[in-house]
C-alpha positions as CSV (number, residue, x, y, z in Angstrom):
1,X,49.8,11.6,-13.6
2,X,46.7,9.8,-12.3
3,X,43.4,10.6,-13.9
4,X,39.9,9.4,-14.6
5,X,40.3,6.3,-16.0
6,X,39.8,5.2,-12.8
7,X,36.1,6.6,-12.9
8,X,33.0,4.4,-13.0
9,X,29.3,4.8,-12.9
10,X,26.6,3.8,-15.2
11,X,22.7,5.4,-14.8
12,X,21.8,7.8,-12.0
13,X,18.2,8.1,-11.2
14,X,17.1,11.3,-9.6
15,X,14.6,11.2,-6.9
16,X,12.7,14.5,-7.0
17,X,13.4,16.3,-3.3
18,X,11.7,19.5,-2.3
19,X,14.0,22.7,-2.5
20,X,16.8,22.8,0.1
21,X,15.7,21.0,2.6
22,X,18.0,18.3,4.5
23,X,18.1,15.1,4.4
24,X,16.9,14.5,0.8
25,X,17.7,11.0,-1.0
26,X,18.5,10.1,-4.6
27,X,19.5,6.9,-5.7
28,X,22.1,6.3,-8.2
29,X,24.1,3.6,-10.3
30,X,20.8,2.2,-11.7
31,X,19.4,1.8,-8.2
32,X,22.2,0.5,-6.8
33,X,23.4,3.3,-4.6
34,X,21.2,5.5,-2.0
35,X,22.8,9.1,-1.5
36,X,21.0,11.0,1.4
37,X,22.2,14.5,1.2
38,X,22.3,15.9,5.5
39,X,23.0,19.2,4.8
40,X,24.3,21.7,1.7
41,X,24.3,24.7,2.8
42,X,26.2,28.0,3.5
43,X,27.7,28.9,6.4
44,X,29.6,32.4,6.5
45,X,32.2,32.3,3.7
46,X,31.9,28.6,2.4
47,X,29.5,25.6,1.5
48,X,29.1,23.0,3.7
49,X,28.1,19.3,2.4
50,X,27.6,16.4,4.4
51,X,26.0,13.1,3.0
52,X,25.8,9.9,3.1
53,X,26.8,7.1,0.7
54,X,25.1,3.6,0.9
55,X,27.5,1.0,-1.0
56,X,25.7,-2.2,0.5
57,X,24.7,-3.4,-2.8
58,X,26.8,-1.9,-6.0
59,X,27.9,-4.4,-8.4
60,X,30.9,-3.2,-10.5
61,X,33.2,-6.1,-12.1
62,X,36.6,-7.0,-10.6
63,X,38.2,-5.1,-13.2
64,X,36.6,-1.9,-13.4
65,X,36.5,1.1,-10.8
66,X,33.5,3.9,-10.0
67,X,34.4,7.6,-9.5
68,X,31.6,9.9,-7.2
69,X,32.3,13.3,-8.3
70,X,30.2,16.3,-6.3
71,X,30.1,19.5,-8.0
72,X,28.1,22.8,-7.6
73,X,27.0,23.8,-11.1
74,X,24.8,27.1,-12.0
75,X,22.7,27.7,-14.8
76,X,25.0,29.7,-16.7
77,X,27.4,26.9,-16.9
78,X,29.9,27.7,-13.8
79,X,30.8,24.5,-11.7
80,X,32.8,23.6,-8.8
81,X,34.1,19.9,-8.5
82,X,34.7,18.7,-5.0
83,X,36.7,15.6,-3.6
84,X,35.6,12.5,-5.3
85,X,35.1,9.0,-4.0
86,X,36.9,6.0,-6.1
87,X,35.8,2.5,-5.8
88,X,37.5,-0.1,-7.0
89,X,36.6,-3.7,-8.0
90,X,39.2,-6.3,-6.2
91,X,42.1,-6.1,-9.6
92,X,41.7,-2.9,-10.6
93,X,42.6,-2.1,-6.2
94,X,45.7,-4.6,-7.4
95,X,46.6,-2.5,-10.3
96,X,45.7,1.1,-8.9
97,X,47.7,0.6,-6.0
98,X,51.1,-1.2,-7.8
99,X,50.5,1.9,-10.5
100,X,50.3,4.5,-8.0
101,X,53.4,2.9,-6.0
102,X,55.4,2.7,-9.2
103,X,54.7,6.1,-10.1
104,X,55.1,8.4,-6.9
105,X,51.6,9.2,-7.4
106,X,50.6,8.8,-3.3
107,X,50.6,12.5,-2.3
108,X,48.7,13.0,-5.6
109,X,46.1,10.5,-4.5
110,X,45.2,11.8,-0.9
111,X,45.0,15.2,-2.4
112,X,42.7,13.8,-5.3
113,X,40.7,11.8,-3.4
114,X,38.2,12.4,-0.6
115,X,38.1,8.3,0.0
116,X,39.2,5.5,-1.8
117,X,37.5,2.3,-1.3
118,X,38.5,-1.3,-2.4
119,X,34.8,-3.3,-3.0
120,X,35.5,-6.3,-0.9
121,X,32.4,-7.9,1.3
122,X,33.6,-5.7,4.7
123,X,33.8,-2.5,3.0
124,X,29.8,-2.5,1.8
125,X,28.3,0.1,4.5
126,X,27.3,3.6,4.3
127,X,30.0,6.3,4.0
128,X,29.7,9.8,5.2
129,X,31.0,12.4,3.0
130,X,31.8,15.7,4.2
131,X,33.3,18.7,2.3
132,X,33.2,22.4,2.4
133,X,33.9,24.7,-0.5
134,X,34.8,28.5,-0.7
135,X,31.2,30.2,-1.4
136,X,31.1,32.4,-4.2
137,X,27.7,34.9,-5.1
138,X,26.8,32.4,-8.3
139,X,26.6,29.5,-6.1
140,X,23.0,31.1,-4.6
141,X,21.1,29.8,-8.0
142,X,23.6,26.3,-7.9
143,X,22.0,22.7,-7.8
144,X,24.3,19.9,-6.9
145,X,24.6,16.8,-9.0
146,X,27.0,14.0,-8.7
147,X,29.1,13.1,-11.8
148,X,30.1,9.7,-12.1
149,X,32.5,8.2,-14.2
150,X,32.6,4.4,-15.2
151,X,36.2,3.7,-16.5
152,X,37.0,1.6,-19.4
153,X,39.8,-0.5,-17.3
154,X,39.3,-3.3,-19.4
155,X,40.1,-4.7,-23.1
156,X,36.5,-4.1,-24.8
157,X,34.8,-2.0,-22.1
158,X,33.6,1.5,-22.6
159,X,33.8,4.3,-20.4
160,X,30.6,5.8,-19.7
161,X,30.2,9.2,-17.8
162,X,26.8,10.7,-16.3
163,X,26.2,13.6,-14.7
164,X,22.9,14.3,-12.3
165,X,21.2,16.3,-10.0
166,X,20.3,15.3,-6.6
167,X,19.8,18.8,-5.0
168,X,18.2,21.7,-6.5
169,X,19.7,24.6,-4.6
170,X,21.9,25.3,-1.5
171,X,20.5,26.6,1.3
172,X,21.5,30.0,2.1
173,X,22.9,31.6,5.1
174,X,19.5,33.2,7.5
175,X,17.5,31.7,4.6
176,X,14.7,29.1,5.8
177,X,12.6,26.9,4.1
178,X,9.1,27.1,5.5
179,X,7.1,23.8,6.0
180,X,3.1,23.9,5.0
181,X,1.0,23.2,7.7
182,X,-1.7,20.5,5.9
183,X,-5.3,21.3,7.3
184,X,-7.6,17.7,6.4
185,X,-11.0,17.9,6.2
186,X,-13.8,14.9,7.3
187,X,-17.5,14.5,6.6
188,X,-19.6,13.7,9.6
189,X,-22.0,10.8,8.5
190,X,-26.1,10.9,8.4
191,X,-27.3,9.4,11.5
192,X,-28.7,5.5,10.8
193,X,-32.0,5.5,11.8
194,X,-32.0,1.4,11.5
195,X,-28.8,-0.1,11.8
196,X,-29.3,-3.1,9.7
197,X,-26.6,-6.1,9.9
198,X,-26.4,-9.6,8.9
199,X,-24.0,-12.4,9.9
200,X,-23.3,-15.0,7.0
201,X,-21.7,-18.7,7.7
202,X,-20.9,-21.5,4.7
203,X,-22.4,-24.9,6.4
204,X,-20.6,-27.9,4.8
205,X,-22.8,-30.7,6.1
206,X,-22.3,-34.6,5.7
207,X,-24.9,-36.4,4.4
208,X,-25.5,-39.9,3.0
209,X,-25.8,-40.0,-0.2
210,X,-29.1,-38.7,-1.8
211,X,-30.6,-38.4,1.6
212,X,-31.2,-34.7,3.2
213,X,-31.5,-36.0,7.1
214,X,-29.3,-34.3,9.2
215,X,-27.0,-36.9,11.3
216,X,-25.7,-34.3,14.2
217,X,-23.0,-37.3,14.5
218,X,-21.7,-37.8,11.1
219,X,-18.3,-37.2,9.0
220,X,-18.3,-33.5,10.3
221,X,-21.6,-32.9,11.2
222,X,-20.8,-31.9,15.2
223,X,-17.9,-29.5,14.2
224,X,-20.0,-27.7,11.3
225,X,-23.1,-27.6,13.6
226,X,-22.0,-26.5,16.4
227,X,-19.9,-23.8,14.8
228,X,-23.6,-22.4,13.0
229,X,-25.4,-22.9,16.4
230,X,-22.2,-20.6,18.2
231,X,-23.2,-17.7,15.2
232,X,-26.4,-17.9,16.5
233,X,-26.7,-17.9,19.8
234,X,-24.0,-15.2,19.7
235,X,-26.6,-13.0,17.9
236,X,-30.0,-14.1,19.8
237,X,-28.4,-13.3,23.1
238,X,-27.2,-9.9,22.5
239,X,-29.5,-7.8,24.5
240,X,-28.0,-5.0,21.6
241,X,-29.8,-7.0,18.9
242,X,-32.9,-8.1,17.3
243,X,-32.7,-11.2,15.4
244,X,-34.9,-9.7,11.8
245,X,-34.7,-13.5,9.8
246,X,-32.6,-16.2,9.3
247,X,-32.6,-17.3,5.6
248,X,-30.9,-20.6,5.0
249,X,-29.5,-21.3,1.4
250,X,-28.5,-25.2,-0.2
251,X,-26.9,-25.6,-2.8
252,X,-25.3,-28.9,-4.6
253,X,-22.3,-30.0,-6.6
254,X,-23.1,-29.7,-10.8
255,X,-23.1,-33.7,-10.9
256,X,-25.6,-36.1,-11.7
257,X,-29.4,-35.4,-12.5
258,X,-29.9,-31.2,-12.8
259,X,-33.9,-31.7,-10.8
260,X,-32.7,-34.0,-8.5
261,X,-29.8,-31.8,-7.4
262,X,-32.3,-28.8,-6.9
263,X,-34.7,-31.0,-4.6
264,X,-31.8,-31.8,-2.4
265,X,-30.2,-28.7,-1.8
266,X,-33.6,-27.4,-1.2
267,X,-34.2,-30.6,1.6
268,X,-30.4,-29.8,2.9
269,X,-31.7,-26.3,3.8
270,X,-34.9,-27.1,5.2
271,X,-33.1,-29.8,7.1
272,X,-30.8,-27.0,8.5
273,X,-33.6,-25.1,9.6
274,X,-35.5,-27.6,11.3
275,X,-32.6,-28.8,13.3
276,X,-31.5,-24.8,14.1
277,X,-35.2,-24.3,15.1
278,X,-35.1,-26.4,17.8
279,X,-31.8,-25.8,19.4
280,X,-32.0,-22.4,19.2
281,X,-35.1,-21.8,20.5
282,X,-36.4,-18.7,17.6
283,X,-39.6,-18.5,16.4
284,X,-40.7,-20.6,13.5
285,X,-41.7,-17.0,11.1
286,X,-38.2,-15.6,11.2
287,X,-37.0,-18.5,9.1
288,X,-36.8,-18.4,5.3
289,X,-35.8,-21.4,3.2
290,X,-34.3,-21.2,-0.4
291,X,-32.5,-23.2,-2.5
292,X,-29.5,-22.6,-5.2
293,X,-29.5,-25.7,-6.8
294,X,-26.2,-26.6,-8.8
295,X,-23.4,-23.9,-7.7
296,X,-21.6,-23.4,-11.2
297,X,-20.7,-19.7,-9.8
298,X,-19.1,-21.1,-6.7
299,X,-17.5,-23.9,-8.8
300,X,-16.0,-21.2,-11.1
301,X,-14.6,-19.2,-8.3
302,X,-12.8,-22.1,-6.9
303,X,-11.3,-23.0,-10.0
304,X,-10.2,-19.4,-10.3
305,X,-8.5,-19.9,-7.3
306,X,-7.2,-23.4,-7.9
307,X,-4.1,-24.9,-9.6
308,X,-6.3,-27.3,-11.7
309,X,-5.2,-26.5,-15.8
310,X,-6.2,-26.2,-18.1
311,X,-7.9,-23.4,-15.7
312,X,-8.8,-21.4,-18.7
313,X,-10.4,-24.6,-20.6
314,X,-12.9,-25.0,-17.7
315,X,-14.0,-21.7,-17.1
316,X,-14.5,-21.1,-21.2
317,X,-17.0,-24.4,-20.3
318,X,-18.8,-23.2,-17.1
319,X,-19.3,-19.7,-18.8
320,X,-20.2,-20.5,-22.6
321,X,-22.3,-23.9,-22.0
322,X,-25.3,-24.5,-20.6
323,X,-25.4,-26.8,-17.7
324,X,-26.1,-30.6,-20.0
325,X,-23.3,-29.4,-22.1
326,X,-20.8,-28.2,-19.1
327,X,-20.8,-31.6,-17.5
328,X,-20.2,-33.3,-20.6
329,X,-17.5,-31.7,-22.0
330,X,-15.9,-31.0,-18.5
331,X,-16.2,-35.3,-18.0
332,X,-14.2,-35.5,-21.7
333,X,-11.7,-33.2,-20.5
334,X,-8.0,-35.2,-20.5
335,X,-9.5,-38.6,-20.9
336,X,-11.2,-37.3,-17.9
337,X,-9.0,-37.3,-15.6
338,X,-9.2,-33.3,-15.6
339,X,-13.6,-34.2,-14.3
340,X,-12.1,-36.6,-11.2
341,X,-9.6,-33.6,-10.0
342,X,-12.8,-31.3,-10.0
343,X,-14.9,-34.8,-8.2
344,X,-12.2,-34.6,-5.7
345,X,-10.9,-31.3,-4.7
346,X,-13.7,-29.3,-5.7
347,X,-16.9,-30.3,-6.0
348,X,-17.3,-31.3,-1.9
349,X,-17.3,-27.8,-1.0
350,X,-20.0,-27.0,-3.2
351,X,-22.5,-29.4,-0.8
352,X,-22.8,-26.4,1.6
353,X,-25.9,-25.1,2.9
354,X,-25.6,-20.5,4.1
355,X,-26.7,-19.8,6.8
356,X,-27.5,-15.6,7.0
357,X,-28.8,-13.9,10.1
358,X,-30.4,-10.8,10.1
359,X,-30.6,-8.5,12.7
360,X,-30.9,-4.4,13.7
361,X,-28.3,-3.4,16.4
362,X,-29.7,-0.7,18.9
363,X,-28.2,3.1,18.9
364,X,-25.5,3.9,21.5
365,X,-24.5,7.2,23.4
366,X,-20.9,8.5,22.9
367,X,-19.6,6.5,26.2
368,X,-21.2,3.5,25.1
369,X,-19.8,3.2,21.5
370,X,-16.4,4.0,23.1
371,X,-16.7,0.0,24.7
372,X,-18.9,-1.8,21.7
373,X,-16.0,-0.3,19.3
374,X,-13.1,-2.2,21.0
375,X,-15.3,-5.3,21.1
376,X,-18.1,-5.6,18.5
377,X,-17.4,-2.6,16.3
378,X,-19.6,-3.8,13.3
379,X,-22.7,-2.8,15.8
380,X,-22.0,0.8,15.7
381,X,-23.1,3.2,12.7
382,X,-20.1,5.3,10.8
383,X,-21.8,8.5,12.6
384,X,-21.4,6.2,16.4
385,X,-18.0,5.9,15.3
386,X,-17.2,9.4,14.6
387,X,-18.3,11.0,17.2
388,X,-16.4,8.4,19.4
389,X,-12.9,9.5,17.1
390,X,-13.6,13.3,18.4
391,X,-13.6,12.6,22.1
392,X,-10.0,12.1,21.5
393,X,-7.5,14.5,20.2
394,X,-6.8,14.9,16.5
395,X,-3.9,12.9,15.5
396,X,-3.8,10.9,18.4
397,X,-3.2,7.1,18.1
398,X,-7.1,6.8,19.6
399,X,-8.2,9.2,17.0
400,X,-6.7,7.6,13.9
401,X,-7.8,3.8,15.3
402,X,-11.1,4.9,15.4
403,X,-11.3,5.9,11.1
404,X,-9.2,2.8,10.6
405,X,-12.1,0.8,12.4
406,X,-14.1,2.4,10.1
407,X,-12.8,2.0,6.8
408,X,-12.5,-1.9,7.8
409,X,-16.2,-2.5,9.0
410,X,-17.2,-0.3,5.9
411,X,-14.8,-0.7,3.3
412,X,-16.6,0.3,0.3
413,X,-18.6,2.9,2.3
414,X,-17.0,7.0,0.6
415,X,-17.7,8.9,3.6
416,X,-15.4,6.0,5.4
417,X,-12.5,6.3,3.1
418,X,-13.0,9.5,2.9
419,X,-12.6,10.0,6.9
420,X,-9.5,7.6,6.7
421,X,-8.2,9.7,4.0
422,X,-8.0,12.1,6.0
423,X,-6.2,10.4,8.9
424,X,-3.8,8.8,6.6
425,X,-2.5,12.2,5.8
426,X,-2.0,13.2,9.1
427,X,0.3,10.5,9.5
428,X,2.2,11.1,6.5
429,X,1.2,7.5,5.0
430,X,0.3,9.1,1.3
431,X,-0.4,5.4,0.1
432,X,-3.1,4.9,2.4
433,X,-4.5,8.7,2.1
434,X,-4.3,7.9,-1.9
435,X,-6.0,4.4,-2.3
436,X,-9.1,5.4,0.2
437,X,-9.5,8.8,-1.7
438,X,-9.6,6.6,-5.0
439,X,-13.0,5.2,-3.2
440,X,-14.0,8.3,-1.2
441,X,-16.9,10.7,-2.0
442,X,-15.5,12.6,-5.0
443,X,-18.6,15.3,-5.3
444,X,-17.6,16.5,-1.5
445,X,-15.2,19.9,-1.2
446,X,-14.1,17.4,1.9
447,X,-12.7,15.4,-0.9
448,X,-11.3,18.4,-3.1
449,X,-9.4,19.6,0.5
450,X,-8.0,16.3,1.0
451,X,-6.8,15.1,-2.5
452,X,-5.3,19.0,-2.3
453,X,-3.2,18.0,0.7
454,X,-2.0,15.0,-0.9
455,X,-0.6,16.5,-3.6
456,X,0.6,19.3,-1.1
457,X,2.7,16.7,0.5
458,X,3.6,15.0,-2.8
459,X,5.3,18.5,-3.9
460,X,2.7,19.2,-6.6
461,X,1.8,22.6,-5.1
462,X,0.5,24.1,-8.6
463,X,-2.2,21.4,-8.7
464,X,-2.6,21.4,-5.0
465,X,-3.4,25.2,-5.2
466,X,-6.1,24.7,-7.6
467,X,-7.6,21.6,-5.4
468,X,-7.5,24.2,-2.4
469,X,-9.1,26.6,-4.5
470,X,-12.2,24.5,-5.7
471,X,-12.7,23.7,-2.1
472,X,-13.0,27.1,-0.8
473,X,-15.7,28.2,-2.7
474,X,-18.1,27.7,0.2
475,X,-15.4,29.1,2.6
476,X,-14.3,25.8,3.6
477,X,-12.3,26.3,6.8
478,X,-9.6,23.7,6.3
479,X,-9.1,24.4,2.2
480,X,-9.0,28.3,3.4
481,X,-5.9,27.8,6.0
482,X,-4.1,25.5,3.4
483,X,-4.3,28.4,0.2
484,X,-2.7,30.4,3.3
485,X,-0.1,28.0,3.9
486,X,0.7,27.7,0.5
487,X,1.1,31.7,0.6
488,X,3.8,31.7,3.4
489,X,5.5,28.6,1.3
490,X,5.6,30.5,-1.8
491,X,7.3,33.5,0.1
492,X,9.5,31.4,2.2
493,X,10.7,30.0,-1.3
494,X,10.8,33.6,-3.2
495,X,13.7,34.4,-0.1
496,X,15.3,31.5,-0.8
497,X,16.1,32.3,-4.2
498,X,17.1,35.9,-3.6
């Protein structure tokens, strides 16, 4: 008679799934095979399964077959097996079918079986399953799991046999599982009084060498100028701004004489500012000249980011030398040839002179901030922009734009993420919710409510609870309707399992 030897499976990895409810996924056979469970549940006198099994990518050998078995199983030990699903690899189909041919076995088979499925390229899809089962009073306390059998077809393998859950109750007839409304919570930020900004802008002029004159027609010199000049202009004619300073910034590759390099980044800049201060037309008082001399900090960053080696050899030198002893241990480096990668791919961006503009944006009305945002949006304050997000409905696509807007003008900002937090959830995108609460304002009950919901939706409802909890202490509106949500969950649930 045909029997399991026929089984396979190795490792099942149970995703956790709320209680009952439809459509929950595992993934078995070492994450090899997604199960999405449609329905278990009864219906008058039996229990109905449907699900679906995703076989685009199992690997089993040629040899060896994989057995799928359902069963109902309650915690005093009483089970049900269903119809199973048998894969084979491409011999063992050879051998299973000439077996079951040579044996009589093919009413056996169909009545074993609820499929069986040769693994060849054309048969990897997703297979419904569907079964019913006659319900019995133990089943209201069952949990499915799906045993699965991994045969030893072959000299020297080993059968292996697993058994896991992937649902944790059926759903009973008139019983229904009752879905927690989540209430967010958002901080409405202070007012800015002065709405300070600054535009910033890495200059890499061309000069001849040792000379700080500015040649508007030399190497790169029109591209880099005019893009600087653009920045500006683009500031000084906004009739929403007022242009506070313009501080201009050299600095110089770390070669050559340490003094010298400091007087010519600090001519570079004041070159920059006399040729900005008369195209540009601003008065001579807003601009501020300084200089950074050699840029070992911006040469370390862009080894960082570089494919020169040995990486960590040069950044032990720029951080554990000072600057006479840098330079010549960096020029010894591989016979130097290590110094003439940094000459050439490196050191030419450190000959920049920034350029930052400072200016104070004016306050807009409601109506006003709803154009800037689409436009300029780094000219509004986080308290423009939320009361721009409430002319719209909550949830809306408008409404969640607006906190995403925020969050990116402001990113490090905790009343921002926060706000976006709280958006995030509403959408369901517990990532996002969970990285900007990891920078939000953590001392706010805002915060408490939020990080409550998240876990809510996570399934932690114990923790949740307490989160909801901390944040009704002041009667918080939003924490208050979710510890009533959880209520009606929690007696949803006790009906289910009576």
């Amino acid at each position: 008679m045909y029997n399991t030897r026929w089984a396979v499976l190795a490792g099942l990895l149970f995703t956790t799934t709320f209680i009952g409810i439809a459509q929950t996924e595992s993934v078995i056979f070492d994450g090899q095979i997604p199960i999405k469970i449609q329905r278990l549940r009864q219906v008058e006198d039996s229990v109905q399964v449907v699900m679906d099994i995703d076989l685009t990518n199992v690997k089993i050998s040629s040899e060896r077959s994989l057995i799928l078995t359902p069963l109902l199983i309650s915690s005093q030990g009483r089970e049900v097996k269903m119809k199973n699903i048998l894969i084979n690899g491409r011999q063992r189909q050879k051998a299973f079918l000439r077996e079951v041919a040579l044996n009589g076995w093919e009413r056996d088979v169909r009545n074993a079986h609820h499929e069986i499925i040769p693994l060849t390229k054309e048969n990897r899809s997703v297979y419904r399953y569907t079964q019913a089962v006659g319900f019995e009073n133990w089943m209201r306390e069952a949990r499915m799991n799906i045993e699965a059998d991994l045969c030893g077809c072959a000299a020297g393998s080993v059968q292996q046999i697993t058994s896991e859950r992937v649902a944790n109750r059926i759903v009973l007839e008139g019983a229904k599982e009752y879905r927690a409304l989540p209430n967010v919570a958002y901080i409405r930020p202070e007012v800015e009084q002065i709405k300070a900004r600054s535009e910033s802008s890495d200059v890499f002029l061309d000069f001849p060498v040792a000379r700080t004159e500015i040649n508007p027609g030399f190497g790169n010199n029109p591209r880099e100028l005019s893009k600087i000049e653009q920045i500006v202009n683009d500031i000084r004619t906004d009739k929403n701004l007022t242009v506070t300073g313009v501080m201009i910034s050299g600095y110089a590759s770390p070669e050559g004489d340490v003094n010298f390099n400091n007087q010519l980044s600090r001519g570079r800049a004041e070159a920059l500012r006399n040729y900005l201060s008369t195209r540009v037309g601003m008065p001579g008082h807003l601009y501020q000249v300084g200089f950074g001399g050699e840029d070992w900090e911006g040469l370390a960053r862009l080894v960082q980011n570089s494919h020169i080696e040995p990486k960590g050899t040069i950044l032990s030198i720029i951080n554990y030398y000072n600057p006479m002893e840098r330079k010549n241990r960096l020029k010894a480096l591989n016979g130097g040839s290590t110094y003439q990668q940094l000459l050439n791919m490196l050191y030419p961006q450190l000959r920049r002179v920034v350029a930052k503009i400072d200016y104070n944006a004016r306050s807009f009305n409601v109506e006003e901030a709803k154009q800037v945002i689409k436009t300029r949006p780094k000219q509004l304050s986080l308290n423009e922009m939320f009361l721009v997000a409430n002319t719209y409905p909550e949830g809306s696509k408008e409404f969640m734009e607006v906190f995403e807007t925020a969050v990116k003008i402001f990113p490090n900002d905790p009343v921002a993420n926060l706000n976006a937090a709280a958006s995030a959830l509403l959408t369901k995108d517990l990532t996002r919710a969970e990285r900007y609460l990891q920078r939000a304002d953590k001392s706010s009950l805002a915060y408490f409510n939020n990080l409550g919901v998240l876990n809510m939706m996570q399934g932690n409802l114990a923790r949740a609870k307490n989160l909801f909890r901390r944040a009704a202490t002041d009667n918080m509106d939003a924490a208050v309707k979710n510890l009533e949500e959880l209520r009606k969950k929690e007696e949803a649930d006790k009906q289910l399992r009576n």
